[in-house]
C-alpha positions as CSV (number, residue, x, y, z in Angstrom):
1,X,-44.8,1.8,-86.9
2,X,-46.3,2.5,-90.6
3,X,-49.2,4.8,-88.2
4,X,-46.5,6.8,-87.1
5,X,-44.5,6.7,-90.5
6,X,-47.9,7.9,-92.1
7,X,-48.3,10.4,-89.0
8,X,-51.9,8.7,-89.4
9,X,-53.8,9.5,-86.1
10,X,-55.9,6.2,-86.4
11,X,-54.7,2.9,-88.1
12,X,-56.1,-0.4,-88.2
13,X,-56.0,-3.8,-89.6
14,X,-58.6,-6.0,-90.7
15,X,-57.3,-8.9,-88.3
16,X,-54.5,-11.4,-87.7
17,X,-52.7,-13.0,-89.9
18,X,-50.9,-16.3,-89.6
19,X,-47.5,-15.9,-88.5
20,X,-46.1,-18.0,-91.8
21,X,-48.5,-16.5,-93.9
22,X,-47.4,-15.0,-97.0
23,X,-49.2,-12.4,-99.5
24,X,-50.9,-9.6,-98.3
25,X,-52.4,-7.6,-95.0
26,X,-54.6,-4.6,-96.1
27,X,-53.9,-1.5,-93.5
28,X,-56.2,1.3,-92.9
29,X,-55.7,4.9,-91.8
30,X,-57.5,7.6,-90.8
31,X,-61.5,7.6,-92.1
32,X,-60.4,4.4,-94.1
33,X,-60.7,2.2,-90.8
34,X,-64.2,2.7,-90.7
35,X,-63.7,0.1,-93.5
36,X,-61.6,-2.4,-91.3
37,X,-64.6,-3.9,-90.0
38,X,-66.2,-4.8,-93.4
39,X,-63.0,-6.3,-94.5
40,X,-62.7,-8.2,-91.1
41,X,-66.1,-10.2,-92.2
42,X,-65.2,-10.6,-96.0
43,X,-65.0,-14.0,-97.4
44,X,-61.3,-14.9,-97.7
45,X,-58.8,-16.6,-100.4
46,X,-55.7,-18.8,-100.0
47,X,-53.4,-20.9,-101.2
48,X,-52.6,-23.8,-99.4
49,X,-49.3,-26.0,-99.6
50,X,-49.9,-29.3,-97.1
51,X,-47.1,-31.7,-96.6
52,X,-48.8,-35.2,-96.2
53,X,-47.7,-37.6,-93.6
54,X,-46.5,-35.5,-90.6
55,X,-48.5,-33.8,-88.3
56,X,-47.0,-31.2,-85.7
57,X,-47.8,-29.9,-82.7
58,X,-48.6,-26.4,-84.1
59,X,-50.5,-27.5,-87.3
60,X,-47.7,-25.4,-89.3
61,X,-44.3,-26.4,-90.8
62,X,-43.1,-23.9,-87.6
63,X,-44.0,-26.9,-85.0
64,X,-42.7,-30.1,-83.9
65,X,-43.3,-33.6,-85.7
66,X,-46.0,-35.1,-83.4
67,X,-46.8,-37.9,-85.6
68,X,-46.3,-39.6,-88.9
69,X,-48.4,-41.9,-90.9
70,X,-47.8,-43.3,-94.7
71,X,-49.5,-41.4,-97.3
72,X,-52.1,-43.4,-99.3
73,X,-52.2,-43.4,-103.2
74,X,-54.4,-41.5,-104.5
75,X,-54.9,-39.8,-107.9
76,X,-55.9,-36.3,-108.9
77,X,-59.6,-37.5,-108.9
78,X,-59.5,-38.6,-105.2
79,X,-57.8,-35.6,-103.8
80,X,-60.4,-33.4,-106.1
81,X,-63.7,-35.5,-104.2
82,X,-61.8,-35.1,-100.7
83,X,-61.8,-31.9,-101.3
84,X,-65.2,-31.1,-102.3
85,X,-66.3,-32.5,-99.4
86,X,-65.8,-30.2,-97.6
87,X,-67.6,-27.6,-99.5
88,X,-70.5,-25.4,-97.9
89,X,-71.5,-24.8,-94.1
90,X,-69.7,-26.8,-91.2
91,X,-68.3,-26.4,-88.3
92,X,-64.5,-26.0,-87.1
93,X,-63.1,-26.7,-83.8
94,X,-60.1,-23.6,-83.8
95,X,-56.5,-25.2,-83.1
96,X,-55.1,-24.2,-79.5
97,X,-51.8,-22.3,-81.7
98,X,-54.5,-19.6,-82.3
99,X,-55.0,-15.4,-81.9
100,X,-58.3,-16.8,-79.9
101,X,-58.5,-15.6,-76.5
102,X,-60.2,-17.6,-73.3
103,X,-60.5,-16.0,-70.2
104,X,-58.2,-13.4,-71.5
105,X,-55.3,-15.4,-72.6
106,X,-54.4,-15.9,-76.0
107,X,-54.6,-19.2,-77.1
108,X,-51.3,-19.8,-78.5
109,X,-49.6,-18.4,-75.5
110,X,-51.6,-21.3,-72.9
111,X,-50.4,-23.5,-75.7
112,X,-46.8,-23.1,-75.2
113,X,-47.1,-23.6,-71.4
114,X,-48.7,-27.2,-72.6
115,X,-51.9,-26.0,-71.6
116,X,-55.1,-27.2,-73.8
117,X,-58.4,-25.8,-73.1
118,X,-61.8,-26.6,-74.6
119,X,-62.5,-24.8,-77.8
120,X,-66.3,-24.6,-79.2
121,X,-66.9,-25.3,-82.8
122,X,-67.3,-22.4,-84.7
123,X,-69.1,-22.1,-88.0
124,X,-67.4,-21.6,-91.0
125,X,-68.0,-21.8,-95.0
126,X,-65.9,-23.1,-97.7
127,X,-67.5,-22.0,-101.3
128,X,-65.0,-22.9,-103.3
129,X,-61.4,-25.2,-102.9
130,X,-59.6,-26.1,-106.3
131,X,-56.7,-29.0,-106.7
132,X,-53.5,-27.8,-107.9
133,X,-51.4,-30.5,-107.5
134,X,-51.1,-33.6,-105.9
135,X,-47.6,-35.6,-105.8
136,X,-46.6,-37.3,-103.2
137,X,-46.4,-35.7,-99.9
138,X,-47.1,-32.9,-101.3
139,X,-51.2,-31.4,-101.9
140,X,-51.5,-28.1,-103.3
141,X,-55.0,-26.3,-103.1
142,X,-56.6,-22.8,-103.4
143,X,-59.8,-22.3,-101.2
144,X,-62.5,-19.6,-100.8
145,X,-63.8,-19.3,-97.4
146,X,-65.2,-17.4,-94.5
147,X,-63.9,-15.7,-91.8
148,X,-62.7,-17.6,-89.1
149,X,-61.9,-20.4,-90.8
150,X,-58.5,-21.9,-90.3
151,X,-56.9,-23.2,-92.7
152,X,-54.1,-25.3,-90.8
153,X,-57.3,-27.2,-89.4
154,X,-59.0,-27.7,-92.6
155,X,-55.4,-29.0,-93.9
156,X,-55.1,-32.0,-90.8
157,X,-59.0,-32.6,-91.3
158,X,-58.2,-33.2,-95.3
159,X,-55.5,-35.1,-93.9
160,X,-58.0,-37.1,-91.7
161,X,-60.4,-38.0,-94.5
162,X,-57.7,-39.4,-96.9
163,X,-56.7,-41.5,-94.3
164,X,-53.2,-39.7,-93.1
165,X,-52.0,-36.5,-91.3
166,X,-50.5,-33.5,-92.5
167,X,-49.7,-30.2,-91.3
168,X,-49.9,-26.8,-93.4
169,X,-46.4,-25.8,-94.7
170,X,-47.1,-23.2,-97.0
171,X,-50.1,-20.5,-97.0
Protein backbone atom coordinates (compact mmCIF):
# COMPACT_ATOMS: atom_id res chain seq x y z
CA UNK A 1 0.00 0.00 0.00
CA UNK A 2 2.64 2.86 1.15
CA UNK A 3 4.84 1.31 -2.27
CA UNK A 4 2.14 2.30 -4.31
CA UNK A 5 1.19 5.52 -2.28
CA UNK A 6 5.00 6.39 -2.76
CA UNK A 7 4.71 5.12 -6.61
CA UNK A 8 8.11 3.53 -5.24
CA UNK A 9 8.99 0.69 -7.77
CA UNK A 10 10.70 -1.46 -5.01
CA UNK A 11 9.87 -1.40 -1.22
CA UNK A 12 10.91 -3.53 1.52
CA UNK A 13 10.98 -4.13 5.15
CA UNK A 14 13.61 -5.25 7.32
CA UNK A 15 11.41 -8.26 8.68
CA UNK A 16 8.31 -9.11 10.71
CA UNK A 17 7.18 -7.67 13.39
CA UNK A 18 5.11 -9.07 16.18
CA UNK A 19 1.57 -8.71 15.58
CA UNK A 20 1.04 -6.82 19.25
CA UNK A 21 4.14 -5.04 18.81
CA UNK A 22 4.11 -1.43 19.24
CA UNK A 23 6.79 1.32 18.13
CA UNK A 24 8.27 1.31 15.00
CA UNK A 25 8.90 -0.74 11.45
CA UNK A 26 11.53 1.05 9.34
CA UNK A 27 10.34 0.84 5.39
CA UNK A 28 12.64 1.14 2.46
CA UNK A 29 12.13 2.26 -1.04
CA UNK A 30 13.77 2.31 -4.13
CA UNK A 31 17.94 2.10 -3.77
CA UNK A 32 17.24 2.37 0.08
CA UNK A 33 16.36 -1.44 0.21
CA UNK A 34 19.60 -2.34 -0.60
CA UNK A 35 19.80 -1.32 3.12
CA UNK A 36 16.88 -3.77 4.30
CA UNK A 37 19.21 -6.46 4.69
CA UNK A 38 21.72 -4.68 7.05
CA UNK A 39 18.92 -3.61 9.17
CA UNK A 40 17.40 -7.24 9.04
CA UNK A 41 20.83 -8.49 11.02
CA UNK A 42 21.07 -5.36 13.41
CA UNK A 43 21.01 -5.96 17.07
CA UNK A 44 17.47 -5.08 18.25
CA UNK A 45 15.84 -3.02 21.33
CA UNK A 46 12.60 -3.53 23.29
CA UNK A 47 10.56 -3.02 25.87
CA UNK A 48 9.02 -5.70 27.51
CA UNK A 49 5.78 -5.72 29.73
CA UNK A 50 5.34 -9.55 31.21
CA UNK A 51 2.31 -10.42 33.26
CA UNK A 52 3.52 -13.02 35.86
CA UNK A 53 1.40 -16.06 36.67
CA UNK A 54 -0.46 -16.99 33.44
CA UNK A 55 0.91 -18.54 30.63
CA UNK A 56 -1.12 -18.77 27.14
CA UNK A 57 -1.17 -20.73 24.40
CA UNK A 58 0.36 -18.04 22.07
CA UNK A 59 3.05 -16.61 24.51
CA UNK A 60 1.19 -13.07 24.03
CA UNK A 61 -1.65 -11.43 25.96
CA UNK A 62 -3.59 -12.31 22.36
CA UNK A 63 -3.76 -16.18 23.41
CA UNK A 64 -5.64 -18.38 25.65
CA UNK A 65 -4.81 -18.94 29.50
CA UNK A 66 -3.07 -22.38 29.42
CA UNK A 67 -1.88 -22.34 32.76
CA UNK A 68 -1.55 -20.45 36.04
CA UNK A 69 0.88 -20.66 38.78
CA UNK A 70 1.41 -18.19 42.10
CA UNK A 71 3.92 -15.59 41.66
CA UNK A 72 6.89 -15.89 44.13
CA UNK A 73 8.19 -12.78 46.17
CA UNK A 74 10.79 -11.42 44.98
CA UNK A 75 12.41 -7.93 45.33
CA UNK A 76 14.00 -5.63 42.76
CA UNK A 77 17.37 -7.39 43.43
CA UNK A 78 16.05 -10.91 42.48
CA UNK A 79 14.31 -9.96 39.34
CA UNK A 80 17.62 -7.76 38.42
CA UNK A 81 20.08 -11.34 38.95
CA UNK A 82 17.22 -13.39 36.96
CA UNK A 83 17.62 -11.24 34.54
CA UNK A 84 21.28 -11.09 34.09
CA UNK A 85 21.32 -14.45 33.67
CA UNK A 86 20.44 -14.54 30.81
CA UNK A 87 22.97 -12.13 29.44
CA UNK A 88 25.38 -13.19 26.40
CA UNK A 89 25.27 -16.17 23.89
CA UNK A 90 22.49 -19.05 24.26
CA UNK A 91 20.33 -20.63 22.49
CA UNK A 92 16.34 -20.30 21.91
CA UNK A 93 13.95 -22.86 20.83
CA UNK A 94 11.40 -20.32 18.50
CA UNK A 95 7.63 -20.67 19.88
CA UNK A 96 5.24 -22.60 17.27
CA UNK A 97 3.01 -18.75 17.07
CA UNK A 98 5.96 -17.70 14.88
CA UNK A 99 6.73 -16.03 11.05
CA UNK A 100 9.03 -19.38 10.91
CA UNK A 101 8.32 -21.46 8.05
CA UNK A 102 8.80 -25.60 7.98
CA UNK A 103 8.23 -27.34 4.97
CA UNK A 104 6.74 -24.19 3.64
CA UNK A 105 4.11 -23.48 6.18
CA UNK A 106 4.27 -20.78 8.43
CA UNK A 107 4.49 -21.71 11.79
CA UNK A 108 1.72 -19.91 13.34
CA UNK A 109 -0.65 -21.06 10.78
CA UNK A 110 0.19 -25.20 11.70
CA UNK A 111 -0.31 -23.77 15.11
CA UNK A 112 -3.76 -22.90 14.84
CA UNK A 113 -4.71 -26.25 13.24
CA UNK A 114 -3.19 -27.67 16.78
CA UNK A 115 -0.34 -28.77 15.00
CA UNK A 116 3.27 -28.61 16.81
CA UNK A 117 6.38 -29.51 15.03
CA UNK A 118 9.96 -29.76 16.12
CA UNK A 119 11.73 -26.43 16.19
CA UNK A 120 15.82 -26.48 16.43
CA UNK A 121 17.36 -24.08 18.86
CA UNK A 122 18.57 -21.22 17.34
CA UNK A 123 21.37 -18.91 18.59
CA UNK A 124 20.65 -15.76 19.88
CA UNK A 125 22.48 -12.88 22.15
CA UNK A 126 21.19 -10.72 24.84
CA UNK A 127 23.87 -7.74 25.59
CA UNK A 128 22.03 -5.89 27.67
CA UNK A 129 18.35 -6.37 29.74
CA UNK A 130 17.56 -3.57 32.43
CA UNK A 131 14.72 -3.85 35.41
CA UNK A 132 12.17 -1.33 35.18
CA UNK A 133 9.84 -2.38 37.51
CA UNK A 134 8.75 -5.17 39.31
CA UNK A 135 5.28 -5.25 41.27
CA UNK A 136 3.31 -7.88 41.46
CA UNK A 137 2.28 -9.58 38.44
CA UNK A 138 3.63 -7.29 36.72
CA UNK A 139 7.77 -7.26 35.39
CA UNK A 140 8.86 -4.48 33.26
CA UNK A 141 12.26 -4.81 31.31
CA UNK A 142 14.10 -3.20 28.33
CA UNK A 143 16.55 -5.69 26.56
CA UNK A 144 19.23 -5.45 23.73
CA UNK A 145 19.40 -8.37 21.59
CA UNK A 146 20.07 -10.13 18.35
CA UNK A 147 18.08 -11.00 15.62
CA UNK A 148 16.01 -13.81 15.95
CA UNK A 149 15.50 -13.61 19.29
CA UNK A 150 11.98 -13.76 20.61
CA UNK A 151 11.11 -12.02 23.15
CA UNK A 152 7.66 -13.85 24.18
CA UNK A 153 10.12 -16.87 24.73
CA UNK A 154 12.65 -15.10 26.70
CA UNK A 155 9.53 -13.61 28.79
CA UNK A 156 8.11 -17.65 29.76
CA UNK A 157 11.90 -18.74 30.17
CA UNK A 158 12.29 -15.60 32.79
CA UNK A 159 9.15 -16.87 33.93
CA UNK A 160 10.68 -20.42 34.33
CA UNK A 161 13.68 -19.36 36.33
CA UNK A 162 11.79 -17.40 39.03
CA UNK A 163 9.85 -20.23 39.51
CA UNK A 164 6.29 -19.26 37.68
CA UNK A 165 4.87 -18.62 34.14
CA UNK A 166 4.14 -15.63 32.32
CA UNK A 167 3.27 -14.61 29.00
CA UNK A 168 4.35 -11.27 27.14
CA UNK A 169 1.52 -8.60 27.32
CA UNK A 170 3.16 -5.69 26.28
CA UNK A 171 6.20 -5.16 23.70
Amino acid sequence: TVRRLLQAKKAGHPGSLDPAATGMLPLCFGEATKVCAFLLDADKTYRVTAKLGTATDTGDADGKAVRSEDVPSLNKEDWAVILDGFLGESTQIPPMYSALKKDGKRLYELARKGEVVEREPRPIRIDEIELLEASGQRLVFRVRCSKGTYIRSLVEDIAARAGTVAHTSRL
